[in-house]
Structures are given as C-alpha cells and as structure tokens.
N, C-alpha and C positions, 0 to 999 in steps of 0.2 A: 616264512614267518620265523626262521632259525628255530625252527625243529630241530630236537636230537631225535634222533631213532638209533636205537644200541640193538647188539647181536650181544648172543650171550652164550656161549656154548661151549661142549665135551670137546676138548682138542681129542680125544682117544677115539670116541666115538663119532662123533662128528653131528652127534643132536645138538640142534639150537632153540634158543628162545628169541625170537623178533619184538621188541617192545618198540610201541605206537608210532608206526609207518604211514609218512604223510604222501609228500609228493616224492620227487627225486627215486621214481620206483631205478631207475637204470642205476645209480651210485648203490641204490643198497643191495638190487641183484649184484653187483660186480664182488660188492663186498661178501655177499655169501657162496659166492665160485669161489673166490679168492681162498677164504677158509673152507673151502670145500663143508659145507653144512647143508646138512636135510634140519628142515626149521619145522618141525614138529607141534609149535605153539607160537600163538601170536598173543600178544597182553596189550593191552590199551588201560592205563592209568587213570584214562574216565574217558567221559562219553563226544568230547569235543572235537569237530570235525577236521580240526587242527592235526589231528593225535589219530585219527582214523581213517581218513580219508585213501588210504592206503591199503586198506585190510582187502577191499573188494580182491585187488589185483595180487597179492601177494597169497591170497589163499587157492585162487584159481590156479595158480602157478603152483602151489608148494602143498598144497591139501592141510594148510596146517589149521590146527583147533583154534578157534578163538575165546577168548579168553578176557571178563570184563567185570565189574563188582557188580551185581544184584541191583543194586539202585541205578546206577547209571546206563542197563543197558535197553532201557527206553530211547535213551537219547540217541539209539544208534539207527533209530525207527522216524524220527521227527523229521519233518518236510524242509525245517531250515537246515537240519546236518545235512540231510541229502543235497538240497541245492549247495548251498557251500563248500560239498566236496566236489560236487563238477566242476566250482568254479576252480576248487585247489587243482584240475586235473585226475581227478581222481571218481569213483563212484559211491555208491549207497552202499554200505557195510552190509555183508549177509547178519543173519540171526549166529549168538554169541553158542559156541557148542559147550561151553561152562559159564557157572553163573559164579563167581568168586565173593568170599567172606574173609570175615579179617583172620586172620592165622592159618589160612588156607598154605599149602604148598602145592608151589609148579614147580615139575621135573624133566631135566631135557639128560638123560645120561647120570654123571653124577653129579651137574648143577645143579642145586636145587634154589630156588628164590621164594621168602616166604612173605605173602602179602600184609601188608600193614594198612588198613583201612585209615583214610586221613582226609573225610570230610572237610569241607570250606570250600575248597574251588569249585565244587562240585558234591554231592550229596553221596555220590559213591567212589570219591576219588580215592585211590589208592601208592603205597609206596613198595617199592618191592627188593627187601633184602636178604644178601649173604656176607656171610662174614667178612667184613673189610668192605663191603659196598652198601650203599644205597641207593636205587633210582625213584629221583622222588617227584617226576612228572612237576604237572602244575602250582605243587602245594607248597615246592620250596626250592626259591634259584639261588643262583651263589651270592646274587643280592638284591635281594625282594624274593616275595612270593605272589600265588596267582592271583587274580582279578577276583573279587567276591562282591563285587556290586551285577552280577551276571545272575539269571535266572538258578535257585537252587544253591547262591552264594553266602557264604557268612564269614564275617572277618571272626568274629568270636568263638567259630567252630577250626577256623585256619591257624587261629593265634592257636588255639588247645591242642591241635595236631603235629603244630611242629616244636611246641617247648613239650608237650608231654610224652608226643610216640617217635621221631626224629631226633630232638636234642636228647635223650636218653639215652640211646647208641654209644658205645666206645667212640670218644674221641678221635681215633683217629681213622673209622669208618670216612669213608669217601663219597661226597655227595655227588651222584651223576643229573643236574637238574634237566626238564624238559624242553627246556629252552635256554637258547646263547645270548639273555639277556644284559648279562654284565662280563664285566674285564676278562672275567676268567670262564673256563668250562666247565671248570670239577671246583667243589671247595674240600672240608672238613664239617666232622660235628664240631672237634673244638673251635675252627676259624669261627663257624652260625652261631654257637654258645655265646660268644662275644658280641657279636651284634645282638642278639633276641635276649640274653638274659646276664649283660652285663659283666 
C-alpha cells in the first residue's frame, strides 16, 4: 500500500526510533543492520493496520516499547485491525507500552521527536517533529491528505491540523508523509502552504 516506515536514530549511539512498520519486515531489518541500530521505540502515527501491522514482529525481535496516542490505541485491539494485518502478512499488535499526548517527547540518544497530536484521519492521529523534519503519517501527503470518510474521520478536524499545527512550521521543515501517494516522497511546509492556504 506504499507505506513509508522511517528509521530515525543516534549515528553516535546507535539508538533508534522505528515509525509505523507495515509489511516488507526483511527491507527494514536490513536497513537497521545496515545502520547498525538497537531500535528502542516503535511509534505508530495511528491505530490503522496499514501503519501497524508490523509492530507484532518487530518488537519480538528488538524488545522495543511501543509507542501510540491515547485514542487510538483501541484500534490496535479491534477484530478488523487484526484480520487485516494477517492479511498484510503481518500479526495482531501487542498492547502499547506508552500511551502518547500531544507535546509528549520520544528519545532515542539525542533524537528527540516531539509529538503533534492531528486529529481527522483518525481521532488519535498524530505528527512527529524535529527540527528540520516532520513525519506526518496519514494526516498529510505531499499531495492530498488522509481518507476522513473512515470510522473516527473528520475532514474539518484534518483541514484544522494541517493549516493550524503542520502549516505553522518553518517553512522549510521537510514533510516526511506516510505514504508514496504522489509524484514526490518528501515536500515542504512552504511547497503545502501553497496548496492549503494560497
């Protein structure tokens, strides 16, 4: 379903952050040998089996904490996420070993990513930034944003998350979105500025 799943971590130390591990478990093991990373946290941007379906195996493997906002992590319990992720190849998500809030920070070393709570695709979705970055899962791709006719969806909660907690960002912050839905991989806030508000 052109999932991203991003690594994020201490070149010094070698702590990482795994954000929302679908299927393709073999490419993204290779890529955490490759940077030599102990992945300490696992983040899931919301609760869709899209975006989780991955966690089962990646945590068995790597002991890492999981990591998910408050509201959405029902959805990691629900009968359709679980079938769904067998169908993605993947298993039923263990229970979240943090419950995440908007201004929270997760620390791998001295990454630090600080959550942005951004409601619409989902009721607990969230965006997770550092300076010069933003990964903003479902809520906003480099052109469109997520689906909000879905259970828990609001176009007028999505429209408000991405012109008021997204397009606020320095300009030249780097949108990392959760899917390779259009031309490009990465945008800008000021490229989305121009599309969302003119």
């Amino acid at each position: 379903m052109a999932v991203f799943c991003y690594l994020v971590a201490d070149e010094k130390t070698g702590e990482g952050i795994l954000i929302d591990p679908a299927g393709d478990h073999d490419i993204i093991f290779d890529a955490v040998k490759k940077h030599n990373c102990d992945i300490t946290c696992l983040v899931n941007t919301h609760g869709h089996f899209d975006h989780t379906s991955g966690n089962d195996r990646i945590i068995r493997e790597t002991g890492a904490a999981l990591c998910i906002h408050e509201k959405d992590a029902k959805m990691l319990k629900s009968i359709s996420t679980r079938v769904l992720s067998r169908v993605n190849k993947g298993k039923g998500s263990p229970k979240p070993m943090r419950m995440l809030q908007d201004g929270d920070t997760i620390k791998a070393g001295s990454v630090s990513l600080k959550v942005i709570h951004t409601p619409g695709h989902t009721p607990g979705g969230i965006c997770l930034y550092t300076p010069g970055h933003v990964f903003t899962g479902d809520t906003l791709f480099t052109e469109g944003m997520g689906r909000t006719d879905l259970g828990g969806g609001s176009y007028k909660e999505i429209m408000k998350s991405i012109t008021e907690k997204i397009l606020t960002l320095p300009d030249d912050t780097i949108i990392w979105p959760g899917h390779h839905y259009g031309r490009f991989p990465k945008s800008t806030v000021k490229v989305q500025k121009r599309i969302y508000m003119g």
